[in-house]
Structures are given as C-alpha cells and as structure tokens.
N, CA, C and O of each residue as an XYZ file, in Angstrom:
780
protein
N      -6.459    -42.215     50.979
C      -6.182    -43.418     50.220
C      -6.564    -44.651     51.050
O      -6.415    -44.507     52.264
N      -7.064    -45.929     50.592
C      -7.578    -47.296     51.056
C      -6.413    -47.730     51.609
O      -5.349    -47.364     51.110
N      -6.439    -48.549     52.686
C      -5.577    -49.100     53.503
C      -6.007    -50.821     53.102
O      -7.087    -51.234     53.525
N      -5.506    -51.345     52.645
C      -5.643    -53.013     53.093
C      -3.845    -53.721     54.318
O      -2.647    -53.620     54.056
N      -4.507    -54.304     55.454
C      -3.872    -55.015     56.156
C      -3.286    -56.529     55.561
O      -4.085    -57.174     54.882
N      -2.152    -57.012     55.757
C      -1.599    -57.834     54.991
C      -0.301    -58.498     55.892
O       0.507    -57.748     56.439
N      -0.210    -59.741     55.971
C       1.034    -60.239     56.393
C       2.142    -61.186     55.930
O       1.752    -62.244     55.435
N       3.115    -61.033     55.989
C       4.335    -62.032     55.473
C       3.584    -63.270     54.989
O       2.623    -63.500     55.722
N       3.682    -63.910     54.251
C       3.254    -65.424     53.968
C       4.461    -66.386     54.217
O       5.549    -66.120     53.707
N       4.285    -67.538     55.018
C       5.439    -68.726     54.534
C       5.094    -69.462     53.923
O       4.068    -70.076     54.218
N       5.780    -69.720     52.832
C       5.305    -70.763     51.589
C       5.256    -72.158     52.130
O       4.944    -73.034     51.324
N       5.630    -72.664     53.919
C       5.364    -73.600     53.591
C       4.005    -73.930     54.257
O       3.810    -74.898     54.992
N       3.103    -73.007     53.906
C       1.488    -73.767     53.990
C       1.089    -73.534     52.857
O       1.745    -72.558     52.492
N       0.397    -73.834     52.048
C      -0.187    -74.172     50.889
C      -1.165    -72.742     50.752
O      -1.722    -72.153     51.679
N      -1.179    -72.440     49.491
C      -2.130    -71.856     49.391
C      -3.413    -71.801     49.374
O      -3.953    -70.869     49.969
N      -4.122    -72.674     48.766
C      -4.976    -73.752     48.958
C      -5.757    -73.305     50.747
O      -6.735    -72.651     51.109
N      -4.871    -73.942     51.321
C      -4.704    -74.251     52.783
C      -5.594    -72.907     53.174
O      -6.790    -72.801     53.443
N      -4.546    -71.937     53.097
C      -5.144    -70.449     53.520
C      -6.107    -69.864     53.178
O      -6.513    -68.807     53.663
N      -6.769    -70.714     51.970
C      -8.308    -69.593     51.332
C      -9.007    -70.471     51.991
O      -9.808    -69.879     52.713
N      -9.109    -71.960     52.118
C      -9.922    -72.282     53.103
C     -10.054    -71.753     54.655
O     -11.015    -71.721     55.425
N      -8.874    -71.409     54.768
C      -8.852    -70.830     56.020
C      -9.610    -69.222     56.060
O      -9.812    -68.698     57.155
N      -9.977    -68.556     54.846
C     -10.345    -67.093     54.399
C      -9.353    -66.294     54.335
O      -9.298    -65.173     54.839
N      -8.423    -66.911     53.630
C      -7.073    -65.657     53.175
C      -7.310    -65.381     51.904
O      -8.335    -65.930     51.499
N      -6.762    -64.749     51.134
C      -6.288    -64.575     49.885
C      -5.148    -64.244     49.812
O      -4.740    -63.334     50.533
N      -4.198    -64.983     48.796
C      -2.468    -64.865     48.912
C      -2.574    -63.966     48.078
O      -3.654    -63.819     47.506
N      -1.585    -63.209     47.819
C      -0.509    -62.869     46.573
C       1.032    -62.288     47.070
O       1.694    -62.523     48.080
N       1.252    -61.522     46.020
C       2.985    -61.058     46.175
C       2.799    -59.666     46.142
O       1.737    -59.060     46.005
N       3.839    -59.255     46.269
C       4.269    -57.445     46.351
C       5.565    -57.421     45.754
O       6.549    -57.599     46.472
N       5.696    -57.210     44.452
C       6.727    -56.634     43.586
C       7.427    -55.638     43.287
O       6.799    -54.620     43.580
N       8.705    -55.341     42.721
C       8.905    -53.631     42.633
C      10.178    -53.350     42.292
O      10.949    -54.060     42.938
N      10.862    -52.434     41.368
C      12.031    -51.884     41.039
C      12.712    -51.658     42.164
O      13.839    -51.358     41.772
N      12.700    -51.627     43.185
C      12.965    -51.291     43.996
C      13.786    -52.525     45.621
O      14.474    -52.492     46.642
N      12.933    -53.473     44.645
C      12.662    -54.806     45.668
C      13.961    -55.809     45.162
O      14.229    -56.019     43.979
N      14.670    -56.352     46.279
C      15.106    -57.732     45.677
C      14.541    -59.082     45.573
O      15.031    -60.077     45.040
N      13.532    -58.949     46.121
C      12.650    -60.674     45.514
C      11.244    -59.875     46.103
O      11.015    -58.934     46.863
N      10.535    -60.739     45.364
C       8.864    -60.607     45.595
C       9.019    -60.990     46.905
O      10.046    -61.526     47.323
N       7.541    -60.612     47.927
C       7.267    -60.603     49.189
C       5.923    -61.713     49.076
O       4.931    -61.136     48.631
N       5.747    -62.823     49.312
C       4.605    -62.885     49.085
C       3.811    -63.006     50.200
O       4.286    -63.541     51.202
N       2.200    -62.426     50.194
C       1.712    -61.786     51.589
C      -0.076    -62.687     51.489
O      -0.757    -62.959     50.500
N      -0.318    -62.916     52.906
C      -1.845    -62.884     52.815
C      -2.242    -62.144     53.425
O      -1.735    -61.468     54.321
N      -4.034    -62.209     52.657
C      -4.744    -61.444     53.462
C      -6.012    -61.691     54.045
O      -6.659    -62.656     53.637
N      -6.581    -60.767     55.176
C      -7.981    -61.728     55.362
C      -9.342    -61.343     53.940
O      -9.637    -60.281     53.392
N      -9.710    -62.317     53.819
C     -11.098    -62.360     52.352
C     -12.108    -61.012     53.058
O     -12.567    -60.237     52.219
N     -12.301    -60.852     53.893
C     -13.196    -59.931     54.323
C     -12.803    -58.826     53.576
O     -13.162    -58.366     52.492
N     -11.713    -58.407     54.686
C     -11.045    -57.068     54.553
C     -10.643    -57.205     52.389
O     -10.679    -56.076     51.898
N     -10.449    -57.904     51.729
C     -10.102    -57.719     50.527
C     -11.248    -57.658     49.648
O     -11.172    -57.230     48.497
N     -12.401    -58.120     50.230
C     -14.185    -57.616     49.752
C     -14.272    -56.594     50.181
O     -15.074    -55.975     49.482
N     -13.940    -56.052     50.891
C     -14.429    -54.731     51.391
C     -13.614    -53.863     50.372
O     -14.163    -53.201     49.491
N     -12.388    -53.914     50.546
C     -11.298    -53.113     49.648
C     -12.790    -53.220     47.822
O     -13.551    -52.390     47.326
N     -12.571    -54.181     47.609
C     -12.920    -54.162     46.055
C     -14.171    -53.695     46.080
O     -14.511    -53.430     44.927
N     -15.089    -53.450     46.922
C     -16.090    -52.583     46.454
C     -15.794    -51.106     45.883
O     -16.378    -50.346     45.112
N     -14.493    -51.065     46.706
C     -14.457    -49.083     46.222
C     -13.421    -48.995     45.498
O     -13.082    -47.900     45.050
N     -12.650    -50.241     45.219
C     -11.342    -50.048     44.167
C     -10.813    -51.247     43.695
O     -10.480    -52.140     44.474
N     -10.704    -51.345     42.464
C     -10.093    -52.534     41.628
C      -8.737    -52.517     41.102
O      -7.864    -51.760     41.526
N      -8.554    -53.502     40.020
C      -7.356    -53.450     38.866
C      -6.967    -51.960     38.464
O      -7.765    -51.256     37.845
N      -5.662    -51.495     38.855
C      -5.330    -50.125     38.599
C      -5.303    -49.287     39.738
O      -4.660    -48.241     39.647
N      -5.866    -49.546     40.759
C      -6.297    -48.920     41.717
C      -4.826    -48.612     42.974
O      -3.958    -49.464     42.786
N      -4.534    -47.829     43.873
C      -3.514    -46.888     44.640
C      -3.838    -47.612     45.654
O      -5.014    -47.636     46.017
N      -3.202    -48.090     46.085
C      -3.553    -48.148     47.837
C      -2.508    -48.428     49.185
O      -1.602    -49.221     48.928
N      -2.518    -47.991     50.292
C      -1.250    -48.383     51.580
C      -1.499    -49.793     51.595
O      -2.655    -50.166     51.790
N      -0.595    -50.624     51.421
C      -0.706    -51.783     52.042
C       0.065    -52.001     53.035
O       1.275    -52.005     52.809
N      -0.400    -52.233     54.349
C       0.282    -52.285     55.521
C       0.516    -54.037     55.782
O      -0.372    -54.845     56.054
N       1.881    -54.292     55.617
C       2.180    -55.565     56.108
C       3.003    -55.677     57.072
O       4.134    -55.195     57.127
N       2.436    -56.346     57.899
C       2.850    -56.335     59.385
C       3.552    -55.255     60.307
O       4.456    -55.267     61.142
N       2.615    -54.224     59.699
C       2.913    -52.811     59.926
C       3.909    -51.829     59.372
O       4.226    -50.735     59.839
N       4.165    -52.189     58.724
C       5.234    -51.651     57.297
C       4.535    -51.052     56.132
O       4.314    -51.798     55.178
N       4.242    -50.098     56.086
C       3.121    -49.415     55.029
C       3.877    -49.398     53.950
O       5.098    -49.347     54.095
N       3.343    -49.435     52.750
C       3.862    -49.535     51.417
C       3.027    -48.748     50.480
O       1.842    -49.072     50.563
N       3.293    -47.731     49.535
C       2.495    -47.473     48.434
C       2.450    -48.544     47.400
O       3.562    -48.805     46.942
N       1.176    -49.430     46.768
C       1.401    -49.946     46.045
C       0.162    -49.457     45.133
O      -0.781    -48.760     45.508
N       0.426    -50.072     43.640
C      -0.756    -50.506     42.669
C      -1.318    -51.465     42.862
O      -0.460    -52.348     42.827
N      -2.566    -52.036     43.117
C      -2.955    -53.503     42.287
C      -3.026    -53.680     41.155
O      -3.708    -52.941     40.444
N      -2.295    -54.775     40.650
C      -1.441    -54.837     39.169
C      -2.945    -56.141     39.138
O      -3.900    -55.847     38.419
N      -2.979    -57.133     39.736
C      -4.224    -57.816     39.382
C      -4.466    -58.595     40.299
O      -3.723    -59.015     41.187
N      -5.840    -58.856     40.022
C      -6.994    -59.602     40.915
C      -7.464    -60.704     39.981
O      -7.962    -60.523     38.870
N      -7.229    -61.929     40.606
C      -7.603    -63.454     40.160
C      -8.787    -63.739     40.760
O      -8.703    -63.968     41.967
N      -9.732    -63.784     40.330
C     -11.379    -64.263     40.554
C     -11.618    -65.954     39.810
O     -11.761    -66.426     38.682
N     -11.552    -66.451     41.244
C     -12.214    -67.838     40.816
C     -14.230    -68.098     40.683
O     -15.100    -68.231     41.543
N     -14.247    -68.079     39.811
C     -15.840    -67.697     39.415
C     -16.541    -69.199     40.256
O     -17.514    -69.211     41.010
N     -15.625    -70.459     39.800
C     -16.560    -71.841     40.307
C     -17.081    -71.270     42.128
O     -18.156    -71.545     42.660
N     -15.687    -70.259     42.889
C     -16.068    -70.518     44.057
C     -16.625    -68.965     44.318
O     -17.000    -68.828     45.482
N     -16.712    -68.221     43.810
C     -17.151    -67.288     43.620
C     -16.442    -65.921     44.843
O     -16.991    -65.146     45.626
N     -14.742    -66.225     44.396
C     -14.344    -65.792     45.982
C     -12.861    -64.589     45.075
O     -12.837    -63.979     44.006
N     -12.157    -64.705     45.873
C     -11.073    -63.874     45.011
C      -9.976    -64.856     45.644
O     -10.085    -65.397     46.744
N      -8.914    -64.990     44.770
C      -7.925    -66.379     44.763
C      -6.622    -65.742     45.346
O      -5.997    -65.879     46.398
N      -6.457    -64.868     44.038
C      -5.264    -64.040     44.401
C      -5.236    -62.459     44.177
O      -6.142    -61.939     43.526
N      -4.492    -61.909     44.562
C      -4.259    -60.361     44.090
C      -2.484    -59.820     44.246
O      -1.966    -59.392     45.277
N      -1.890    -59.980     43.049
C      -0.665    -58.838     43.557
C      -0.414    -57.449     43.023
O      -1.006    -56.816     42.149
N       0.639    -57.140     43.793
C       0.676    -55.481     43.561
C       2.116    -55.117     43.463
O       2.972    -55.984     43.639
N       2.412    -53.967     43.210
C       3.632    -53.289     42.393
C       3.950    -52.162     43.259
O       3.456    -51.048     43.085
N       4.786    -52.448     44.209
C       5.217    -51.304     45.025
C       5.371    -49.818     43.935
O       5.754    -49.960     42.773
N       5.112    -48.809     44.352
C       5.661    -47.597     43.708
C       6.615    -46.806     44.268
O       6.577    -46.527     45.467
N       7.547    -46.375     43.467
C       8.290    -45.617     43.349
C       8.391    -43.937     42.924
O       8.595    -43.455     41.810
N       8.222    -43.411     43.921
C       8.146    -41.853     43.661
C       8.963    -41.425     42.498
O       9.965    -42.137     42.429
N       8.906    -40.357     41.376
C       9.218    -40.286     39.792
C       9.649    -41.280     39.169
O      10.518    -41.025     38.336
N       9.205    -42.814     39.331
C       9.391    -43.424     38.741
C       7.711    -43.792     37.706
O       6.636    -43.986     38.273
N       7.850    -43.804     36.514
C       6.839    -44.224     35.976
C       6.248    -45.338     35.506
O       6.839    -45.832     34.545
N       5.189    -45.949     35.899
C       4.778    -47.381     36.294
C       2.928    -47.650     34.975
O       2.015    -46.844     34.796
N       3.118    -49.112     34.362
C       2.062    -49.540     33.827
C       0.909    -49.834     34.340
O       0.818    -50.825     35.065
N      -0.164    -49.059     34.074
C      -1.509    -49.599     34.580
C      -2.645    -49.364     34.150
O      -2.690    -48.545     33.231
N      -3.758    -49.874     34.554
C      -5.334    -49.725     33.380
C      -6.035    -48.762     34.641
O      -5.782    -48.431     35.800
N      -7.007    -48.570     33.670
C      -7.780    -47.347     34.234
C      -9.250    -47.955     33.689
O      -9.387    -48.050     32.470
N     -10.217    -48.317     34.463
C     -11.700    -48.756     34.144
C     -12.504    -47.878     33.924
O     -12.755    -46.812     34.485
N     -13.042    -48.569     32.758
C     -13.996    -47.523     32.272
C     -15.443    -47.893     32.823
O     -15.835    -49.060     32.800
N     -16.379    -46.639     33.421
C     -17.472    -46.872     33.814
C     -18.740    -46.217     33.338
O     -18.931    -45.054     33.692
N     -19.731    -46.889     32.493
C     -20.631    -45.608     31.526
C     -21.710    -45.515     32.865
O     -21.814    -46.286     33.819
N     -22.311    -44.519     32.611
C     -23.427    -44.147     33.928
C     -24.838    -43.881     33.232
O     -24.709    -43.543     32.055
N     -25.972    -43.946     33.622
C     -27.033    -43.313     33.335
C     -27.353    -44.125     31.678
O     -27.493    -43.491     30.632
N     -27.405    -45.391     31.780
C     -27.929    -46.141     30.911
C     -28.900    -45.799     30.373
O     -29.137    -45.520     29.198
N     -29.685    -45.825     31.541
C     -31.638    -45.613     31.109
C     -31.902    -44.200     30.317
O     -32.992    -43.989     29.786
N     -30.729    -43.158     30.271
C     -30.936    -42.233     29.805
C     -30.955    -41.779     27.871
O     -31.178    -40.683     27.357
N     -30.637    -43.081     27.226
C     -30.296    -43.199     25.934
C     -32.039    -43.921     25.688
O     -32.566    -44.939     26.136
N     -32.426    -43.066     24.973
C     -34.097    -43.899     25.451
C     -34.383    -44.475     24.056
O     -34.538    -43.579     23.225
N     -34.490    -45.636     23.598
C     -34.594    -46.766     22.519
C     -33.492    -46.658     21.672
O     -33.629    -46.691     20.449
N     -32.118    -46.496     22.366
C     -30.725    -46.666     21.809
C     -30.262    -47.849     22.942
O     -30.385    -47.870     24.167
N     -29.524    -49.072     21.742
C     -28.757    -49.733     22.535
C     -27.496    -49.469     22.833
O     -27.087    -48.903     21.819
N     -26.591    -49.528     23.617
C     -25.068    -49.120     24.282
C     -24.724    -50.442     24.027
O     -25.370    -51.438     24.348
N     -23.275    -50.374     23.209
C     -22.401    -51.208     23.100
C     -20.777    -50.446     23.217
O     -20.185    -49.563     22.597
N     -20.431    -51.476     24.552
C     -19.502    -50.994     24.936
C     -18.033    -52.320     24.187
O     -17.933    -53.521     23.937
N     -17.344    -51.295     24.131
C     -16.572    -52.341     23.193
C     -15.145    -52.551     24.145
O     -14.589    -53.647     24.202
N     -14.641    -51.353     24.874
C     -13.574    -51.417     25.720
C     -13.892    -51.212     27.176
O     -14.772    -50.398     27.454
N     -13.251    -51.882     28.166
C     -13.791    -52.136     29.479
C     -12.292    -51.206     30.273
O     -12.311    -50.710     31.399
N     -11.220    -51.186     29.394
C     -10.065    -50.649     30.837
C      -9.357    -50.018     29.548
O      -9.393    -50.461     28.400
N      -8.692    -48.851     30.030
C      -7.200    -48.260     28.944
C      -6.135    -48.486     29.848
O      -6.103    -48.389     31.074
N      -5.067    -48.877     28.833
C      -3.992    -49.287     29.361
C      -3.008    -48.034     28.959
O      -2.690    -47.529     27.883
N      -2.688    -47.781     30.283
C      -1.312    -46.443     30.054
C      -0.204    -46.484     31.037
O      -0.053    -47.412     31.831
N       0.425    -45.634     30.973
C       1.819    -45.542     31.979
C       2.180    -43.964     32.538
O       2.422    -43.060     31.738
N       2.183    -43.797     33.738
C       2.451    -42.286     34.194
C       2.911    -42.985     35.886
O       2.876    -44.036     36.527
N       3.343    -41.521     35.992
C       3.849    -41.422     37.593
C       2.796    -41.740     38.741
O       1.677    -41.607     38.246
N       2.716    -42.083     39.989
C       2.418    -42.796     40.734
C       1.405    -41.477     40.961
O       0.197    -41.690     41.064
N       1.876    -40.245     41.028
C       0.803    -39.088     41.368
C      -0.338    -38.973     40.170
O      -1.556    -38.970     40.348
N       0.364    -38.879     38.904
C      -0.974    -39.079     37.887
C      -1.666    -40.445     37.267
O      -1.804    -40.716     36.075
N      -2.156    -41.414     38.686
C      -2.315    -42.598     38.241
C      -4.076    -41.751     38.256
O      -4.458    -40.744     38.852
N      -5.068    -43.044     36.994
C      -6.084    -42.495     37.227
C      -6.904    -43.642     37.141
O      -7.163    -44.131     36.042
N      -7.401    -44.187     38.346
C      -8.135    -45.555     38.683
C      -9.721    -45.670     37.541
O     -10.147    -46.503     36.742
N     -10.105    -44.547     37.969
C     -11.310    -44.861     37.054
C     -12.012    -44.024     36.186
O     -12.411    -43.053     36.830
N     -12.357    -43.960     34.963
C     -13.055    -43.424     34.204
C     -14.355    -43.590     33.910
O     -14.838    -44.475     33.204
N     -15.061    -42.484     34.619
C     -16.800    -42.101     34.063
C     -17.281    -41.418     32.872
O     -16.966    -40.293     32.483
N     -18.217    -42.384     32.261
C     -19.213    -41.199     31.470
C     -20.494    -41.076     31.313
O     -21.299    -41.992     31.143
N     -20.677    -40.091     31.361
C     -22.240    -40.068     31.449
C     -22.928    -40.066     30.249
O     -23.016    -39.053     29.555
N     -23.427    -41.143     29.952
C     -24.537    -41.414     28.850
C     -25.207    -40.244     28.219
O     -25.166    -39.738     27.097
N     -25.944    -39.946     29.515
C     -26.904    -38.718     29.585
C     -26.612    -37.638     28.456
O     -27.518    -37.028     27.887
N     -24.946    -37.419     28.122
C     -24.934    -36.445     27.171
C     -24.632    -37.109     25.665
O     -23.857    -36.687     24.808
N     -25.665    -38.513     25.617
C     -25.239    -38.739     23.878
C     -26.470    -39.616     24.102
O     -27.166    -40.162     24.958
N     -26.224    -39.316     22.214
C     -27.528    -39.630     21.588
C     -27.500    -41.206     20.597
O     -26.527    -41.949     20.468
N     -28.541    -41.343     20.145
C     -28.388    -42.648     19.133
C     -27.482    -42.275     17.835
O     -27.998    -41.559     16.977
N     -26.401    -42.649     17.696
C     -25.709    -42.384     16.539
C     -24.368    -42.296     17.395
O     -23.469    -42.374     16.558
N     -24.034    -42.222     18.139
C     -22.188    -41.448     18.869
C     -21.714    -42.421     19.272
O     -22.189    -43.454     19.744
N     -20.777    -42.093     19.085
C     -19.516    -43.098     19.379
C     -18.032    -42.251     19.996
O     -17.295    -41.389     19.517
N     -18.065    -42.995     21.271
C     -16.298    -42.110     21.636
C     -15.379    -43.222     21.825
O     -15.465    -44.415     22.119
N     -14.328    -42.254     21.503
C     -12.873    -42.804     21.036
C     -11.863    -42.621     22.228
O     -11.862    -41.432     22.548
N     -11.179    -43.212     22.844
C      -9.780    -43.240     23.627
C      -9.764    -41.635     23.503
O      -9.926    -40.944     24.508
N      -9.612    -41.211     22.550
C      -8.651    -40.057     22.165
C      -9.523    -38.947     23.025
O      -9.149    -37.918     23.587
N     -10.589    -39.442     22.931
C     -11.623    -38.241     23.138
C     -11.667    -37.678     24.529
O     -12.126    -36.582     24.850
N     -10.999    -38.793     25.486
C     -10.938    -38.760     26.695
C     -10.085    -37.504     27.454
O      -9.248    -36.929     26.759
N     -10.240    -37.132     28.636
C      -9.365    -36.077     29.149
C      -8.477    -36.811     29.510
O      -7.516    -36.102     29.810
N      -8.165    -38.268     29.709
C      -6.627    -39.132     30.005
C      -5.619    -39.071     28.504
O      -4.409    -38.903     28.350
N      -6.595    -39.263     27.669
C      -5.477    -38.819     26.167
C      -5.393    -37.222     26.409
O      -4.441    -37.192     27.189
N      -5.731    -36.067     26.259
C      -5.230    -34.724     26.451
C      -4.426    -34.724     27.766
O      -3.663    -33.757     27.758
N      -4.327    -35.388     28.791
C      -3.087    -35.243     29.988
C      -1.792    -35.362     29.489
O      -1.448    -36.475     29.091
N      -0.986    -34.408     29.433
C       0.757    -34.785     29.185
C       1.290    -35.574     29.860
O       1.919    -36.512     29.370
N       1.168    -35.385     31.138
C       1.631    -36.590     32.091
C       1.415    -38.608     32.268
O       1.854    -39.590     32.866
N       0.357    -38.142     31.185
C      -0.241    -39.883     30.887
C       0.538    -39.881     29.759
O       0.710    -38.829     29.144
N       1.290    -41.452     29.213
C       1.516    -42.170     28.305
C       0.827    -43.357     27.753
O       1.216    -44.520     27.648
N      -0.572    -42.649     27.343
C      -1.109    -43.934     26.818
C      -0.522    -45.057     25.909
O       0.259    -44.992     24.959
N      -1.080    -45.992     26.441
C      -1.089    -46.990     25.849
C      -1.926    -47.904     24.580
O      -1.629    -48.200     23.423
N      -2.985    -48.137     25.370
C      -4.252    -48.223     24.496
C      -4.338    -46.960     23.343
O      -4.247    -45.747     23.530
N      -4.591    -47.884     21.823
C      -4.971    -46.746     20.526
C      -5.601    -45.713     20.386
O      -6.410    -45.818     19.463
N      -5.609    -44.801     20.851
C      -6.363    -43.465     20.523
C      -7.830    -43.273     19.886
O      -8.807    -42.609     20.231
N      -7.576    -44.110     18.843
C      -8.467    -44.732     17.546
C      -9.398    -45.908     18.142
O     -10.519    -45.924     17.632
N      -9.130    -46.994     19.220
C     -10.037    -47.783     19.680
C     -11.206    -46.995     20.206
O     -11.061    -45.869     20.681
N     -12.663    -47.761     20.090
C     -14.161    -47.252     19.943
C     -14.550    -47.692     21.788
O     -14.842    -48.834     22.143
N     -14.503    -47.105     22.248
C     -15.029    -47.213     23.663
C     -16.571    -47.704     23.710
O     -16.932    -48.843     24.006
N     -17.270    -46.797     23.416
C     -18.633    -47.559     23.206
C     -19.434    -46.269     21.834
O     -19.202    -45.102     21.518
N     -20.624    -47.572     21.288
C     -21.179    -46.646     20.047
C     -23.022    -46.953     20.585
O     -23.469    -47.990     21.076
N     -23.803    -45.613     20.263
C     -25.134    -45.890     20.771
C     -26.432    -46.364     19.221
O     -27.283    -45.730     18.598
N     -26.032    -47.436     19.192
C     -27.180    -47.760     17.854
C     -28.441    -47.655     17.983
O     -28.789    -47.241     19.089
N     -29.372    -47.912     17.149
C     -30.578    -47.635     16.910
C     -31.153    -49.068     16.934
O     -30.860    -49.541     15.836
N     -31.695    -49.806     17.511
C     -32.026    -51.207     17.580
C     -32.725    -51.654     16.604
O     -33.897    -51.360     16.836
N     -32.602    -52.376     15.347
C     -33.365    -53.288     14.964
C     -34.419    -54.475     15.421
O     -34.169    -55.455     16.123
N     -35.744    -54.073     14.779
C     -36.937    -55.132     15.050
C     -36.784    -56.019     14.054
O     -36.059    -55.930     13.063
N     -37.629    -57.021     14.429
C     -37.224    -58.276     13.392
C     -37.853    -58.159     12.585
O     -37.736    -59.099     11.798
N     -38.823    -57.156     12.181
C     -39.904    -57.108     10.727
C     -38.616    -55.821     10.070
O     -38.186    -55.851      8.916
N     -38.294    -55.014     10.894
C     -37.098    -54.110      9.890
C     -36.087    -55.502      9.227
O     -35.686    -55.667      8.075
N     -35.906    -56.285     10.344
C     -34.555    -57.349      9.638
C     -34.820    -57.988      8.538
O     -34.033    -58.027      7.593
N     -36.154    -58.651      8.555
C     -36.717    -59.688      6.918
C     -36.854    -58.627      5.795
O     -36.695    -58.872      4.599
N     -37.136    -57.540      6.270
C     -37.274    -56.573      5.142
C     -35.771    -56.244      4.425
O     -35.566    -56.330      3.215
N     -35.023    -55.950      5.184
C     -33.700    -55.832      4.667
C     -33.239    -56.859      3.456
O     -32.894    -56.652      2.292
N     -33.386    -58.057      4.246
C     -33.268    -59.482      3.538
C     -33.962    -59.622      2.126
O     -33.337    -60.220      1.251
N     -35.196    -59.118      1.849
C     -35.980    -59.219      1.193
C     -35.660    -58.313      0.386
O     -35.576    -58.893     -0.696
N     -35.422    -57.223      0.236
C     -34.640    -56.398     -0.589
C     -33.844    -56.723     -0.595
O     -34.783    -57.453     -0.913
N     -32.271    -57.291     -0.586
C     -31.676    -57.719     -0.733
C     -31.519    -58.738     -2.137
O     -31.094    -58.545     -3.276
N     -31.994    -59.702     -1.544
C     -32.521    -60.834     -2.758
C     -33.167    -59.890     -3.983
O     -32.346    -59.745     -4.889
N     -33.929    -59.486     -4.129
C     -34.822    -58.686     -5.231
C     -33.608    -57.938     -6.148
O     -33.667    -58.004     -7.376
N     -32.276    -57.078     -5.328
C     -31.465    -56.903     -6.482
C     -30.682    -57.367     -6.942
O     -30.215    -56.903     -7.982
C-alpha cells in the first residue's frame, strides 16, 4: 500500500502561506476521531502519490510518524494554478463500513475502429469495508463493438456481496456509436421535411 508523509498543521499560518511555501493542507477525519487533525504535506511527495492513486484510493498516511489507514475522500485541484490545493481523508476503521467512489478507466480506445466512445460515468459511488474497497475500475474496449453499451450492473463491483452500491445499476457507463457524416446528417433533415 502507498505511503504519503504528512505533519500536524497549526492553523495559525495561513494556508495560502504554505502552498506558496509547496505544501498542500488538508484534514484527517473519522468515527473514531474527536476533532479533525488538520495536516500538511510536501506538493512533491502528493504528485507523486496521484500518479498511481486518486479519489477513493487506500493509503498509510504517516503523520509525524503515526501511521494511519486512511481513504482519500477528496482532492481539490486549483486548475488557474495548476497545482493541488487541498486533499482530505477518512481514517478507517477495521469492520466498519465506509463511503467511497471507485474510477472508472476504459483502455484500448484505438481498438473500436470508426466507433465513437461516449463515456457517460467517470466514478461509482458505493460503500463496503475497508478490505473490499475497490480504487479502480478497467475496461477494455477491445472486447466491444459499435452498438454496446454497459451498465453499473454489468460490472463485477455490482455482483460483489460485500459492495453496497450506490450508484444505479441502470446508469449507462459508456455506449459505442456509429459516427455520423454531415452528408448522412442533411439527408436525415431532408427526409424529414418531405413527410
């Protein structure tokens, strides 16, 4: 499991203060907790973390050497500075069962050959135990054609007993259409009018 390093914050420097300095603040929350912790961290080490794990994602967070199982519950991206602002997380609790998204990732684009991919849902939202958390979901293109469409339901996270989805069963993850040219489009139009 990913380790991010992290230390106590005192609120009385600004937050502000600290991303100029290359921190990123947030808190550490939890059933478990009597007040939020709120912690920084260095921007490096929290770029590095997000290449291999995002929103939903398991990880030790060691603050000031105090290891913690947590979730990242969320990541605040300031786009003007193109940096990460904030991130907090949700201590876990062993059989306790905790809310979180799971990202969806389609693979092998190029493999749908003059079908466009429209993806309609980006994360499912569910709830399970800290052991059946499931950060990310792949699919491979490669096995669909122009015409398909999958559903939540279809997923091996809806057949897990141990998951309590959240997200509709019935919501359209992504559908592979057949692209319209613009001489098919006036034609449509044109029949149209005529009846």
């Amino acid at each position: 499991m990913n380790t991010l390093k992290a230390e106590k914050r005192s609120m009385d420097i600004k937050a502000k203060k600290l991303r100029r300095e290359g921190f990123v603040t947030g808190n550490i929350f939890g059933k478990e907790m009597t007040a939020s912790i709120p912690v920084k961290m260095q921007k490096k080490d929290v770029d590095r973390l997000l290449k291999v794990t995002g929103k939903g994602g398991q990880i030790i967070l060691d603050v000031d050497g105090d290891k913690m199982n947590v979730l990242i519950k969320d990541v605040e991206f300031n786009p003007i500075k193109n940096q990460i602002d904030e991130m907090d997380f949700q201590a876990l609790v062993q059989g306790e069962k905790v809310h979180s998204v799971s990202e969806i990732l389609l693979l092998n684009h190029e493999s749908i050959a003059g079908g466009i991919v429209e993806q309609m849902l980006h994360e499912i939202s569910y709830r399970a135990l800290p052991s059946d958390l499931v950060e990310k979901i792949t699919i491979d293109l490669a096995d669909y054609r122009i015409g398909d469409s999958v559903k939540v339901g279809d997923l091996e996270i809806a057949k897990n007993d141990a998951v309590d989805l959240l997200t509709d069963p019935e919501s359209i993850i992504f559908s592979i259409a057949e692209p319209h040219t613009a001489a098919e489009a006036e034609g449509e139009e044109t029949e149209g009018e005529e009846a």
